[in-house]
N, C-alpha and C positions, 0 to 999 in steps of 0.2 A: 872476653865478654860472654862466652859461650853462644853466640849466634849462628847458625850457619850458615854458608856461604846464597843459600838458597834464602832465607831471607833480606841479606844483602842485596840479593837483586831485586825482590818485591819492592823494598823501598827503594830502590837507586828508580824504578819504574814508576811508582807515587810520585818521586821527586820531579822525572821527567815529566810527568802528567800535573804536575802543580797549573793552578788557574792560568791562564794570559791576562795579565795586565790591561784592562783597556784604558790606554791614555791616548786616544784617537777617536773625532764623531763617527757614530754609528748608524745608520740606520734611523736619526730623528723622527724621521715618517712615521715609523713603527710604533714610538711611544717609549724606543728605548733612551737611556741616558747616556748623558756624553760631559767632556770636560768643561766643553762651553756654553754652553746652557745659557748661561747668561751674561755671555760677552756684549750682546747688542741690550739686554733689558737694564742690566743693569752690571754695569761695565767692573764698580770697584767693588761688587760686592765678596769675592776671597778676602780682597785687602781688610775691608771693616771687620768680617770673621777673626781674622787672624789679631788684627790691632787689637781688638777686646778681649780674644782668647791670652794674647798674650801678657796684657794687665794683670788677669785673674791670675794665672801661673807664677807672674812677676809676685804679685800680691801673698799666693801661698800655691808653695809647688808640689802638694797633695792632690791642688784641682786639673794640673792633667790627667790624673790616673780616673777622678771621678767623672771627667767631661769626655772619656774614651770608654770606657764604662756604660753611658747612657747611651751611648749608639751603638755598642750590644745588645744589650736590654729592652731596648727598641726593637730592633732585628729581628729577633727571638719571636715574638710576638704580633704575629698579626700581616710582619714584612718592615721596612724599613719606612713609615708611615706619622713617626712623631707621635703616634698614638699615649706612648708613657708620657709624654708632657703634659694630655689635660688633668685637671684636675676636677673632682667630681663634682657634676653638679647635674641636677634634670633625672634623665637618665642614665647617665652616665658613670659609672661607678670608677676611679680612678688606678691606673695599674700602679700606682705610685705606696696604693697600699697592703700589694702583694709581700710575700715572706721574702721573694728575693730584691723588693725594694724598699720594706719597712723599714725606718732606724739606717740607712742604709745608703740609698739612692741619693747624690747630692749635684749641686753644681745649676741645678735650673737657676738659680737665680743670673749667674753668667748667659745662660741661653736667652733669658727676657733681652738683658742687657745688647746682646747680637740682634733679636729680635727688632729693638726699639730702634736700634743705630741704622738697620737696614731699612727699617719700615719713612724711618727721615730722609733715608736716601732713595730708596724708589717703592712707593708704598704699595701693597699686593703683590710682591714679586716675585721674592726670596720665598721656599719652603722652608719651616721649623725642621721638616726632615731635611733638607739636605744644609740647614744649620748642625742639626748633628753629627752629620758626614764629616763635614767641613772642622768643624771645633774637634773631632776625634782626628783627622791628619795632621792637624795643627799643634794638636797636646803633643802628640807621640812625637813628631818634631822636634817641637820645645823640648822636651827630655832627651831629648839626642837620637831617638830612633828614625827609622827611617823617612822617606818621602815619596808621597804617590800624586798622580793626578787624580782627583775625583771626578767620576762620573758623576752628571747633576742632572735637575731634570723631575725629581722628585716630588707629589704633592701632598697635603697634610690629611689624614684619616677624619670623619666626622665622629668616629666612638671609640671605644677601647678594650678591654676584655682582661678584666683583672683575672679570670680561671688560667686564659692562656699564662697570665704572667705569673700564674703559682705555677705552672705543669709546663712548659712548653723552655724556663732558663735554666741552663744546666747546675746544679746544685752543687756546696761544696762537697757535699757528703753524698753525692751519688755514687755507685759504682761505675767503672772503667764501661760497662756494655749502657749502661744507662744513657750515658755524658753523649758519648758515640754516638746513641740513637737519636738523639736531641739535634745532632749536626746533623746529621744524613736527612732527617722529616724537613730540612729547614735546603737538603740542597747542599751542605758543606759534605767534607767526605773528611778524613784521617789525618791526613795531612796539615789541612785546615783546622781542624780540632788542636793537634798540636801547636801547628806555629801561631794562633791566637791566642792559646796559653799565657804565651809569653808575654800578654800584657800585664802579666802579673808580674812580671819585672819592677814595674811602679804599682804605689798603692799600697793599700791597707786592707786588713780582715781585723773582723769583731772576732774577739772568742770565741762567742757563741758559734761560729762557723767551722772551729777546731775542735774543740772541748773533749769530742768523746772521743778523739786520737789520743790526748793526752789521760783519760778517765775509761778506756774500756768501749770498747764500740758495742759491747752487749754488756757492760753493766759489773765487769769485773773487776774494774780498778787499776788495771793494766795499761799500760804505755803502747801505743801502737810498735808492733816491732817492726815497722818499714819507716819509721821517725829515729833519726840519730837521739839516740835516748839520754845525752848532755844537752842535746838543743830542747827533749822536751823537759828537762829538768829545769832548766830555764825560762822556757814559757810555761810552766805551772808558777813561779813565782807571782806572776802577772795575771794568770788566768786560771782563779782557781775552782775547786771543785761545784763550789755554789757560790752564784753571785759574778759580779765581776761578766757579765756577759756581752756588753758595748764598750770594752775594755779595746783597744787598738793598737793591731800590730804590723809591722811592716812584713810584706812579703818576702821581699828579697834582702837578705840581711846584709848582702857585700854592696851593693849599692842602690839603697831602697829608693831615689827618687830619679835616676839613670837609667834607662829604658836600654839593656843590653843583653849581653844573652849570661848574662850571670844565675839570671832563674833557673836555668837548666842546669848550671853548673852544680846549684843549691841541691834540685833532683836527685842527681847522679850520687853528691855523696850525703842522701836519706834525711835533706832537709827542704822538701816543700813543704811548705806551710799547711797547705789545706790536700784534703783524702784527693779530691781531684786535682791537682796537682801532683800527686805522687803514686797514683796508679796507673797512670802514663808510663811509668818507669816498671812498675812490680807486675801490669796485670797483661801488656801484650808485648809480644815480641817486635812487633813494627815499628809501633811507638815509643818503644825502648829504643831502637836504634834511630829514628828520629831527635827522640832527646839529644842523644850521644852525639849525631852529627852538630846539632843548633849549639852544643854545649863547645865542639871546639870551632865551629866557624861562625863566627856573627854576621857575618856577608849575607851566609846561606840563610838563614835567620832571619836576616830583614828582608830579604827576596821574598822567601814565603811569606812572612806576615805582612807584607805590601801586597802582595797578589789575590790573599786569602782576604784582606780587607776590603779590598775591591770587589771581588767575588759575594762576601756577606752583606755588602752595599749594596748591594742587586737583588737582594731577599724581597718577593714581592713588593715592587714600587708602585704606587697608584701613580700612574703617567694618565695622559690626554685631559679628558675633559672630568675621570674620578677624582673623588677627593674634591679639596681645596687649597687656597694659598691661605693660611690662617693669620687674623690680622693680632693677634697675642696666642703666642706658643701654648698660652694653660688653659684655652677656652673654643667653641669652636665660633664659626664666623656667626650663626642663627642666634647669638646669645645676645650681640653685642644692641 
């Protein structure tokens, strides 16, 4: 692998330093989040999450990767706040019609549906955010990956900030120091960068998100040389030079809707999908040996990406008496 021994240990000390899981109450008093949240308001509400999340999955199993996705996208943005769910109105301008969720962002209509089911079972109770918590350890589940307790607790934002959600969600096409600094502003660190990656184990990419790997990243017509250059002969068939831009490809080509550590494997031998994906592997030496390990251990894999979900669950929450419990996930409560 050429690494030496001396970064070996950097990361074996990252590894050690991965988040602590909190699946135990914390501190409620404080306004922090806990698992139980709302064992006394409202007893079955994991169970209605899950029964609904699981329909839609049942129904089409591209909507785990999109309903794990939005509690990214969220996160990114403002804190973990539900703020991508409203949709614009007043003043309100909606993040939904940001670059990295135009054409793009999907599965709200599953979140009303969690919405409307909990709202019949104990009405003002349930957070939209911590519906997105909830619906993202549910999806990854459903696909086979791993399982966490969710910390709950969370309450919904009264606005949104389409700028943040241009500038603030890591890009496909960002550089490796870019992507990095997007986790670290938000509170994640390297570690975490990687092993959330790996949601891209499930799931889809527009062309338009690849394009200039396979066309030249400055306009020369060139193939990326860190793209196994038979896979991108193959994706140009589908994704070509003009056109064809909402065109949809599966990320992980050994098993696109099985949540495993196959994405990394894809990495290793010069087939991630997207520049951010695959500058993990060419552009540092930590996260290259990161890859390597998630690529032969899936244990280790789901460890981290249980831990790190937890951890970007915690991304500025509006606890106490901020925020609101919103009584329709796409609007805020002053509207109604």
């Amino acid at each position: 692998m050429g690494i030496s021994p001396m970064w070996g240990v950097v990361v074996l000390s990252l590894v050690a330093l991965a988040p602590i899981c909190l699946s135990h109450k914390i501190n409620d008093d404080e306004g922090n989040l806990y698992p139980q949240f709302y064992d006394h308001s409202c007893p079955r509400a994991q169970e209605i999450v899950r029964s609904v999340v699981e329909q839609a999955v049942a129904k089409e199993a591209r909507m785990a990767a999109s309903l794990l996705r939005l509690h990214f996208h969220d996160c990114f943005v403002k804190g973990c706040d539900a703020s991508l769910l409203l949709d614009s109105s007043g003043s309100i301008t909606s993040e939904k019609r940001s670059n990295s969720n135009r054409n793009s962002a999907r599965g709200f209509e599953v979140i009303d549906d969690i919405k409307s089911a909990l709202e019949h079972e104990c009405p003002q109770t349930v957070s939209c955010a911590d519906i997105l918590a909830l619906a993202a350890r549910d999806s990854t589940v459903l696909a086979g990956g791993p399982n966490w307790e969710v910390p709950l607790g969370r309450r919904d934002s009264r606005d949104a900030s389409l700028s943040g959600s241009n500038n603030n969600i890591p890009a496909p096409n960002n550089t490796f120091h870019t992507i990095l600094t997007k986790f670290k502003v938000v509170g994640l660190d390297l570690v975490d960068m990687v092993a959330l990656s790996g949601s891209h184990t499930i799931g889809d990419a527009r062309c338009t998100s690849f394009k200039a790997r396979l066309y030249g990243q400055s306009g020369n017509g060139r193939i990326d040389t860190s793209l196994d250059q038979s896979y991108a002969a193959e994706l140009r068939t589908k994704c070509p030079r003009s056109g064809g831009d909402q065109n949809l490809f599966i990320m992980d080509i050994i098993t696109p809707r099985k949540f495993d550590n196959n994405y990394y494997k894809n990495i290793v031998a010069s087939k991630g999908l997207l520049n951010s994906d695959q500058v993990m592997w060419t552009k540092d030496e930590v996260s290259k040996k990161l890859v390597e390990l998630y690529a032969e251990d899936m244990g280790l894999f789901f460890d981290h990406f249980a831990k790190s979900m937890v951890k970007m669950g915690n991304i500025s929450p509006l606890t106490g008496s901020r925020g609101e419990i919103r009584r329709v996930c796409r609007r805020v409560n002053h509207l109604f």
